[in-house]
TIKOLBA-974208 format. One line per 2 residues: number of its first residue (from 0); for each residue x, y, z of C-alpha. Coordinates in pm, 1 decimal. Layout:
BEGIN
NUM = X Y Z ~ ...
% end
This chain:
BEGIN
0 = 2225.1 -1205.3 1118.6 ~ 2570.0 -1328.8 940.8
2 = 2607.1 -1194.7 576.4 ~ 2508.8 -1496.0 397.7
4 = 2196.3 -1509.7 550.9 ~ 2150.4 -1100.3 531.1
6 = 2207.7 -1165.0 162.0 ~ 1995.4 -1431.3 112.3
8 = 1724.5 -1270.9 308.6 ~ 1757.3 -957.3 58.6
10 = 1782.7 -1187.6 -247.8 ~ 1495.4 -1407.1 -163.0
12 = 1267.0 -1039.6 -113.4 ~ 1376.1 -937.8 -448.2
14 = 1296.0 -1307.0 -618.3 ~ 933.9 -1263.1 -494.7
16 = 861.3 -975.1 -647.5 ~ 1013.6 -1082.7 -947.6
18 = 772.9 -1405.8 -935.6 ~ 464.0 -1176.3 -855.9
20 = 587.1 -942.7 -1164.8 ~ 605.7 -1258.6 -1360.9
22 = 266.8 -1377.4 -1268.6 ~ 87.4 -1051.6 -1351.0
24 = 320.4 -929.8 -1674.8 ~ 426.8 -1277.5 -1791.2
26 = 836.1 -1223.6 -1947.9 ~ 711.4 -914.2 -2106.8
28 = 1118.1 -841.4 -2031.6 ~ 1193.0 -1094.1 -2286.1
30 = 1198.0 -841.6 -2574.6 ~ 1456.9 -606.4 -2360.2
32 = 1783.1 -547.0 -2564.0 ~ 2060.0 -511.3 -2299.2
34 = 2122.9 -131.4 -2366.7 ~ 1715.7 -105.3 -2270.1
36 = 1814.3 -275.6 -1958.0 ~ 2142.5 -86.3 -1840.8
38 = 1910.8 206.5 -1936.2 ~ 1622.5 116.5 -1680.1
40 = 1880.1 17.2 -1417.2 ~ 2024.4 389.6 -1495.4
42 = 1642.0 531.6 -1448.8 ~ 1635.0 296.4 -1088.1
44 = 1949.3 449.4 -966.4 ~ 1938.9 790.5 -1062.2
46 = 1622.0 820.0 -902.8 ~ 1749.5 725.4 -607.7
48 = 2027.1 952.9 -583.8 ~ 1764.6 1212.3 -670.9
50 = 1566.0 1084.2 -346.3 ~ 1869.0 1110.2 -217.6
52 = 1993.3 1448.2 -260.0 ~ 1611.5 1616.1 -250.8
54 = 1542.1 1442.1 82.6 ~ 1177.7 1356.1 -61.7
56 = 959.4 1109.7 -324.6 ~ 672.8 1324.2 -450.0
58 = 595.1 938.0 -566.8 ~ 620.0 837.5 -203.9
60 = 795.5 526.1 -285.6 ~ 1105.6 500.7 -76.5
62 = 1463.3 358.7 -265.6 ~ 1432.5 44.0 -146.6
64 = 1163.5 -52.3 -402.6 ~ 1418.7 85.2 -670.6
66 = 1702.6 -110.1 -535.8 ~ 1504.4 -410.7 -562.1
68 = 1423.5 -286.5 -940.7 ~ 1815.0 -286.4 -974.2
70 = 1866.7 -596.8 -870.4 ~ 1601.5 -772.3 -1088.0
72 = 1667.6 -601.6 -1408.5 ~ 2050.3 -706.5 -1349.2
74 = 1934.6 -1040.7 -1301.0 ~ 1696.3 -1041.4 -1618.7
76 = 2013.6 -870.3 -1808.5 ~ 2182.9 -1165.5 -1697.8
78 = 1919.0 -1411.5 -1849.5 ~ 1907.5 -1208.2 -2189.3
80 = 2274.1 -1220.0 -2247.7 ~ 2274.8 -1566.2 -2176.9
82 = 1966.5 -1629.7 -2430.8 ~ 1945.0 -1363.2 -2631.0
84 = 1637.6 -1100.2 -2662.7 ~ 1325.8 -1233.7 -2807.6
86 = 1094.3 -1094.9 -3036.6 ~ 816.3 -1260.5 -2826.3
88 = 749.9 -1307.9 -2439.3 ~ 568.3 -1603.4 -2511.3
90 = 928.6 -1795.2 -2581.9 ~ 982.3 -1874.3 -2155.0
92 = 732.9 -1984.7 -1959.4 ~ 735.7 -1878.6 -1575.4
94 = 932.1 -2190.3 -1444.7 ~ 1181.8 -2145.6 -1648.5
96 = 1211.5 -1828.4 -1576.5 ~ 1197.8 -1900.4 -1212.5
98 = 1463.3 -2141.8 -1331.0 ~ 1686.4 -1900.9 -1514.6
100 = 1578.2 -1597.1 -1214.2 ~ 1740.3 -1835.1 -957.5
102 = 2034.9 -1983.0 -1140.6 ~ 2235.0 -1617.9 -1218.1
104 = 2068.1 -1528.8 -839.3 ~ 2278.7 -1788.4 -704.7
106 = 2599.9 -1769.7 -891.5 ~ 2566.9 -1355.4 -831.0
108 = 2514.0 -1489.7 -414.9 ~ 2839.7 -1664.3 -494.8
110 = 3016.9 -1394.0 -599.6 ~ 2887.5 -1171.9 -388.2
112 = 3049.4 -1357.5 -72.9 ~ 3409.0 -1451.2 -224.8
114 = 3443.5 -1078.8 -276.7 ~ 3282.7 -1032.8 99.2
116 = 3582.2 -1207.5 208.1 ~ 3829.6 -1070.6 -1.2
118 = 3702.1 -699.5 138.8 ~ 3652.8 -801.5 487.3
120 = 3332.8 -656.7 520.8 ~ 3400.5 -326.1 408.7
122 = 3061.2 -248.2 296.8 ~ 2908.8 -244.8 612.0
124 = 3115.4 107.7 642.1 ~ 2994.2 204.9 326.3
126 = 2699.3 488.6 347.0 ~ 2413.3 409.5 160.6
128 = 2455.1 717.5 -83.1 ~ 2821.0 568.7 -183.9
130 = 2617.2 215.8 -336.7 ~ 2404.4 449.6 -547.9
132 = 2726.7 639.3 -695.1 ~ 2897.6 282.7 -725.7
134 = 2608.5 195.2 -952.7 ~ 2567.9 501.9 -1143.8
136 = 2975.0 488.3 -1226.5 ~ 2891.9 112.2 -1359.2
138 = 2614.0 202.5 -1547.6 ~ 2787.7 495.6 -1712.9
140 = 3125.8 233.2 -1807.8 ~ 2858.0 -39.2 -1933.1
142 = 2670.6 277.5 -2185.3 ~ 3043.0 341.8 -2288.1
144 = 3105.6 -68.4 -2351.5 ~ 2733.0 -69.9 -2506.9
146 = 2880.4 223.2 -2727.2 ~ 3239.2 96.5 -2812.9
148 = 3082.2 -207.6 -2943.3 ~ 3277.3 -417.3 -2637.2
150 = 3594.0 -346.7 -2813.3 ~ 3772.2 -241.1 -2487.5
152 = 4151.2 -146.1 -2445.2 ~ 4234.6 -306.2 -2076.9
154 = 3867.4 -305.3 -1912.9 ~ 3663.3 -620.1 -1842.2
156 = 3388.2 -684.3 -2148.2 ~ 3053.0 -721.1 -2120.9
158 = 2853.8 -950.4 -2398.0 ~ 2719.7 -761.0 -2674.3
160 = 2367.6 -902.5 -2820.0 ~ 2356.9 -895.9 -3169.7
162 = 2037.2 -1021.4 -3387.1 ~ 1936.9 -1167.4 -3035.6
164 = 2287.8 -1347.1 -2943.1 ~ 2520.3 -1287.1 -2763.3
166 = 2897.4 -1236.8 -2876.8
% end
């Protein structure tokens, strides 16, 4: 399988079970502040580097159901920043979140390949435990962003939601 379709197979398994999630839960997410979310992307990744390092889920869920988690919750981070938090779920209904799910999906896809070509595939050398430190380090810089308010010297900013808008 080329990359584009290795991503889009991977992105399409984590959009379903973001639609099932949606069909059971409704956009309970909806009410997530974007520190709440960097926070259970933190929770999704440092449990897999624990899994990692102990060799063993007492759970007996494997990391690729946390991976998936990562993705999502990036995905509904996306959506809140670009909306705001809510003080209800009730304000989206499921197509449009669907809609929203599958708009920052594709323009993350998009991404995702320019710097593909840019790195010439480098990933594919990459061991598995490397992604999780990758995303810990990112979490960690976004809690620092989060706590500086997004008043950065020379790093890239991330939106800050205040009163349910973004900056």
């Amino acid at each position: 399988m080329e990359t584009k379709e290795q991503f889009e197979h991977v992105m399409s398994e984590c959009r379903s079970l973001f639609a099932k999630k949606l069909h059971d839960y409704g956009a309970a997410w909806r009410i997530m502040r974007p520190t709440s979310l960097t926070d259970q992307i933190y929770i999704k990744a440092n449990r897999i580097r624990s899994i990692e390092t102990k060799g063993v889920s007492l759970v007996g869920e494997g990391i690729v159901p946390e991976f998936i988690g990562i993705v999502n919750y990036a995905i509904i981070g996306l959506i809140q920043l670009e909306r705001g938090y809510s003080e209800s779920p009730d304000d989206m209904t499921e197509s449009e979140a669907l809609a929203a799910y599958d708009k920052h999906a594709g323009q993350t896809l998009a991404l995702m390949l320019r710097k593909n070509h840019d790195y010439d595939e480098a990933w594919r050398g990459m061991r598995v435990s490397s992604y999780t430190d990758l995303i810990l380090m990112k979490v960690f810089r976004t809690k620092q962003i989060e706590s500086l308010g997004g008043d950065t010297l020379v790093s890239e900013d991330i939106h800050i939601i205040r009163n349910g808008k973004a900056d």
